[in-house]
C-alpha positions as a Markdown table, in Angstrom:
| # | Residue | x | y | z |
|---|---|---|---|---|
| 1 | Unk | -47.8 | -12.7 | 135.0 |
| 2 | Unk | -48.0 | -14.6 | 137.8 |
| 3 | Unk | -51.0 | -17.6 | 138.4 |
| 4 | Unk | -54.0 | -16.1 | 140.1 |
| 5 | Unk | -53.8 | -19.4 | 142.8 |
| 6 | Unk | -50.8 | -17.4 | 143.8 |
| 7 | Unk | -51.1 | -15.6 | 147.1 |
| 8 | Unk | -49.2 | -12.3 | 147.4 |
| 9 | Unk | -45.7 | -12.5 | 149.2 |
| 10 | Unk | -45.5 | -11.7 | 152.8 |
| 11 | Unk | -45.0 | -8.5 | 153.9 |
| 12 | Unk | -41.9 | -8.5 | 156.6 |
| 13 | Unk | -40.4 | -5.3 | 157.9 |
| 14 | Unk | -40.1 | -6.2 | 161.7 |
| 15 | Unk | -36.8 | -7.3 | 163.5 |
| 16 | Unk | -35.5 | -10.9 | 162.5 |
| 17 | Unk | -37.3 | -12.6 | 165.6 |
| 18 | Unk | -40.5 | -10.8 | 164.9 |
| 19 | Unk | -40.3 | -12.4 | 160.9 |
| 20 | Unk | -39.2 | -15.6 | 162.1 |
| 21 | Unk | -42.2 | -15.5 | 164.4 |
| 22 | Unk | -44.8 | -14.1 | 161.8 |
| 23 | Unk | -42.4 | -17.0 | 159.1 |
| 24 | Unk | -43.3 | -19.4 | 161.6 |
| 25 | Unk | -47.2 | -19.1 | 162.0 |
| 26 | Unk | -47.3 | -18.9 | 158.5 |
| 27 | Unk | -45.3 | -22.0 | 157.9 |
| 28 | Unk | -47.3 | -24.0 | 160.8 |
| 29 | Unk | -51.0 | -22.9 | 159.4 |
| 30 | Unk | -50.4 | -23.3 | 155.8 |
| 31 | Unk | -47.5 | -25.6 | 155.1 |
| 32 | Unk | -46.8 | -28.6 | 157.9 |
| 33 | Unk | -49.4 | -30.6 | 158.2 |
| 34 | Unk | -51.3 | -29.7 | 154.8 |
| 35 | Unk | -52.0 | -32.9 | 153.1 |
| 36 | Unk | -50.7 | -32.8 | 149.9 |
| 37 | Unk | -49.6 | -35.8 | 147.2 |
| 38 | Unk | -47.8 | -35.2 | 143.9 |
| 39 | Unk | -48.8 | -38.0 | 141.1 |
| 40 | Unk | -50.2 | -39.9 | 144.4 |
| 41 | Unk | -47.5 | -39.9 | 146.7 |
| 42 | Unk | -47.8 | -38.0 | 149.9 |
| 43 | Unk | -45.5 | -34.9 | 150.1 |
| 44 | Unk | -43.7 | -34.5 | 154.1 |
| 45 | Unk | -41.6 | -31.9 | 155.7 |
| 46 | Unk | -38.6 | -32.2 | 158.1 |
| 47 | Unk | -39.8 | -32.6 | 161.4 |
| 48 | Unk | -36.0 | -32.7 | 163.2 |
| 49 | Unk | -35.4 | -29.8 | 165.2 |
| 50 | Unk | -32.7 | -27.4 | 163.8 |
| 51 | Unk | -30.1 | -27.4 | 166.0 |
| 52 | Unk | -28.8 | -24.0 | 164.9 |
| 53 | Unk | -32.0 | -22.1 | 165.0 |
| 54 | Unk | -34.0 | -23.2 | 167.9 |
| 55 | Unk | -36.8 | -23.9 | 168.3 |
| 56 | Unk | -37.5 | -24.4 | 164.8 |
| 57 | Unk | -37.1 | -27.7 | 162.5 |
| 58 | Unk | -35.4 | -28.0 | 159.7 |
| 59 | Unk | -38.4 | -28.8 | 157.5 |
| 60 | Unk | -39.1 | -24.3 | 158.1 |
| 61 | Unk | -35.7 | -23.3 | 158.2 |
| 62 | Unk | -34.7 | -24.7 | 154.6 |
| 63 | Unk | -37.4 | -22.8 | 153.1 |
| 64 | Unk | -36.2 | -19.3 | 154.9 |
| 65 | Unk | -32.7 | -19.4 | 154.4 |
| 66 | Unk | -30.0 | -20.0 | 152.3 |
| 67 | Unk | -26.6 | -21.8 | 152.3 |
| 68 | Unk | -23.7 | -19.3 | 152.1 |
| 69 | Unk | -20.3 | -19.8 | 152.2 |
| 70 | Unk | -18.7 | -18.1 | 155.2 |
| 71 | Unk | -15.2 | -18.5 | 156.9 |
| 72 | Unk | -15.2 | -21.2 | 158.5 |
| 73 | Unk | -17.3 | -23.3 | 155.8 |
| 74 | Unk | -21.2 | -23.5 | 154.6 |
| 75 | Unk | -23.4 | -21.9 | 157.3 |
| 76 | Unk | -27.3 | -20.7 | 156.6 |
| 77 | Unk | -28.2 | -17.6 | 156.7 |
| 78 | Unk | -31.9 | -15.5 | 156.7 |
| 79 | Unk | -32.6 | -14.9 | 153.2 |
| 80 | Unk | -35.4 | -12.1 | 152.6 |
| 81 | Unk | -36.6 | -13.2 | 149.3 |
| 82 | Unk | -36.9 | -16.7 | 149.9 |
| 83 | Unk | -38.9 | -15.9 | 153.3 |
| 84 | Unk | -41.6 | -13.6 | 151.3 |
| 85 | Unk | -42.5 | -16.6 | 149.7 |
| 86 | Unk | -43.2 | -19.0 | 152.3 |
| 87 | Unk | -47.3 | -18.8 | 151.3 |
| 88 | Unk | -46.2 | -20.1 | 147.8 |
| 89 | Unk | -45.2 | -23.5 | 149.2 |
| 90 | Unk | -48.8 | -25.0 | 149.6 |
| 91 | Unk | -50.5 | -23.7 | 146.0 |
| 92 | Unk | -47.2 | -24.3 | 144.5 |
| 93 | Unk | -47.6 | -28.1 | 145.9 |
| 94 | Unk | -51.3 | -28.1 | 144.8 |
| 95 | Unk | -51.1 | -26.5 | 141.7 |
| 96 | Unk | -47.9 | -28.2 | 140.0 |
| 97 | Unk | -49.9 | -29.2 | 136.8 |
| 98 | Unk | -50.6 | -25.7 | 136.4 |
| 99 | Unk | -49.0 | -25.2 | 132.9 |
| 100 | Unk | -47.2 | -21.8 | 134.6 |
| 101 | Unk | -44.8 | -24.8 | 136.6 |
| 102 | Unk | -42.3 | -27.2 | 135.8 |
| 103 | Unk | -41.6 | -30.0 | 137.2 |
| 104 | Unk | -38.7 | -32.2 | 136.1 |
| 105 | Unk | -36.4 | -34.9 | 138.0 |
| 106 | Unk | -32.2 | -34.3 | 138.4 |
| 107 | Unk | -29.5 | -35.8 | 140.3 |
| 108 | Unk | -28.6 | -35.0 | 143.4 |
| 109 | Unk | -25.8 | -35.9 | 146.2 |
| 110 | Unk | -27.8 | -37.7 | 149.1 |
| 111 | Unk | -24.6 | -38.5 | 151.4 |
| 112 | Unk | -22.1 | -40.5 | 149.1 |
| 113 | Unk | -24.5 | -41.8 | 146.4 |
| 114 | Unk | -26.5 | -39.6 | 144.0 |
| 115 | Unk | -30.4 | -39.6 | 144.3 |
| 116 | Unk | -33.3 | -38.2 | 142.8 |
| 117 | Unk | -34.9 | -35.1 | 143.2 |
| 118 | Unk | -38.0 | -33.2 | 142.0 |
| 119 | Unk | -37.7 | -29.4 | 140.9 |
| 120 | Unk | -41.0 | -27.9 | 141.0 |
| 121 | Unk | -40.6 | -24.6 | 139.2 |
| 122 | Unk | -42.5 | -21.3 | 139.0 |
| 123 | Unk | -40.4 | -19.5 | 136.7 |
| 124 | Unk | -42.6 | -16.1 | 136.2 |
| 125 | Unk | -42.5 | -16.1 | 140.2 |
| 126 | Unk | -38.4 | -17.1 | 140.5 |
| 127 | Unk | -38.9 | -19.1 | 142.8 |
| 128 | Unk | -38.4 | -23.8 | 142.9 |
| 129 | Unk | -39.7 | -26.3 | 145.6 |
| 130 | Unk | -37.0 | -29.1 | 145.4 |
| 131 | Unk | -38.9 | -32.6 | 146.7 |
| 132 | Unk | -36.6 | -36.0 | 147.5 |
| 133 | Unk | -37.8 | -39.2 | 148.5 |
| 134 | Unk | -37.7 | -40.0 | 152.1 |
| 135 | Unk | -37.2 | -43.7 | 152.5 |
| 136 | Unk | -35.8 | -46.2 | 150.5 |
| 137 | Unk | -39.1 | -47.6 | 149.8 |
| 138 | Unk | -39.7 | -43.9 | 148.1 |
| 139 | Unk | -43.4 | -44.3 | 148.9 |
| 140 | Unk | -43.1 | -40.6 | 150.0 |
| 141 | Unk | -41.5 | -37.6 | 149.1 |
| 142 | Unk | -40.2 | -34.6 | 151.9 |
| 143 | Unk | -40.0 | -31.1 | 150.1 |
| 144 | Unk | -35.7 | -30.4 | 151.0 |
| 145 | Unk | -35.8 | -26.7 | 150.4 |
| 146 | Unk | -36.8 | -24.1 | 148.4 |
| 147 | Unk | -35.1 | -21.1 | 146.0 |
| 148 | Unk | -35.3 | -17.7 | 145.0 |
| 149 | Unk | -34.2 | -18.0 | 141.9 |
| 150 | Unk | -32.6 | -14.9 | 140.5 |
| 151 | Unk | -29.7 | -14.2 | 137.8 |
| 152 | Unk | -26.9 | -15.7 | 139.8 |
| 153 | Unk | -28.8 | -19.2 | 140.0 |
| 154 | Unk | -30.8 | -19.1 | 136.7 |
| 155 | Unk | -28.4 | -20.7 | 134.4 |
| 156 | Unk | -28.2 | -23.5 | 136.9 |
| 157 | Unk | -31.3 | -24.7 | 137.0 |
| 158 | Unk | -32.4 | -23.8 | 133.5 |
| 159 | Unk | -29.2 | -26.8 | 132.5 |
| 160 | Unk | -30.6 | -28.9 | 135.0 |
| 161 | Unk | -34.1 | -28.4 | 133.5 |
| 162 | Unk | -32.8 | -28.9 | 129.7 |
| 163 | Unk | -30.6 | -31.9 | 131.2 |
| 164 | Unk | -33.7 | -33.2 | 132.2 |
| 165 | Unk | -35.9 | -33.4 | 129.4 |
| 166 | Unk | -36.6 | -37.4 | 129.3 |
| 167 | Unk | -38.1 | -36.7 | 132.8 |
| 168 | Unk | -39.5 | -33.8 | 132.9 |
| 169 | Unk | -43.5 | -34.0 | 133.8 |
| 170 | Unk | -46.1 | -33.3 | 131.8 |
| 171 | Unk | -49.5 | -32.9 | 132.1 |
């Protein structure tokens, strides 16, 4: 059953410019500039323009689509069930004490070193916010993307959850 602070997911049936559009608004309303802080830090999106998808930034486009691996390499494409749940972003963010979430930390590739990243999970709802620090400093964290998780991604981050149980938050 899913948390009642859970909106319901977004209805989208029009062409892929009119969801984008309707994505969009959603994503500039609810999501970019909402101030939210996990355990006191400030959470921030990608403000860089997407070159691929203009004239969005990066910061909306991670948390609509999807890597895939095409012909000529990796490309991103539109992915449905990730876009429904665009209004989960914010409560997700607010509510990640809820005992419904976990949250735990795992290692990640940031360019030719390995980092640390924050998996904030709704598993009833399939679907993870992943968070990694944006400066060196880490005095504040940039949510990266965001998953709908479904049978051929669940084993994956169920491992990196149990891999993860020394940091794994709790509440």
């Amino acid at each position: 059953m899913l948390p009642e602070w859970l909106p319901p997911k977004i209805a989208l049936n029009g062409t892929l410019q009119e969801d984008y559009e309707t994505l969009h608004s959603i994503y500039k309303n609810e999501i970019e500039f909402e101030e939210i802080e996990i355990e006191g830090i400030p959470v921030r999106h990608n403000h860089l323009p997407d070159p691929k998808t203009p004239p969005y930034t990066y910061g909306f486009t991670h948390l609509i689509t999807r890597d895939v691996q095409g012909r000529f390499g990796k490309m991103r494409v539109y992915n449905p069930e990730r876009a429904q749940k665009l209004c989960w972003v914010a409560p997700l963010l607010k509510n990640y004490k809820d005992p419904s979430v976990s949250c735990f930390w795992f290692e990640t590739p940031i360019g030719a070193t390995l980092g640390e990243s924050l998996a904030i999970w709704l598993e009833e709802g399939d679907y993870i916010l992943i968070l990694r620090w944006v400066s060196i400093s880490q005095t504040e964290k940039i949510v990266v993307t965001a998953h709908h998780v479904d049978r051929t991604n669940r084993k994956y981050w169920q491992d990196k959850k149990n891999r993860s149980t020394s940091r794994i938050l709790t509440f």
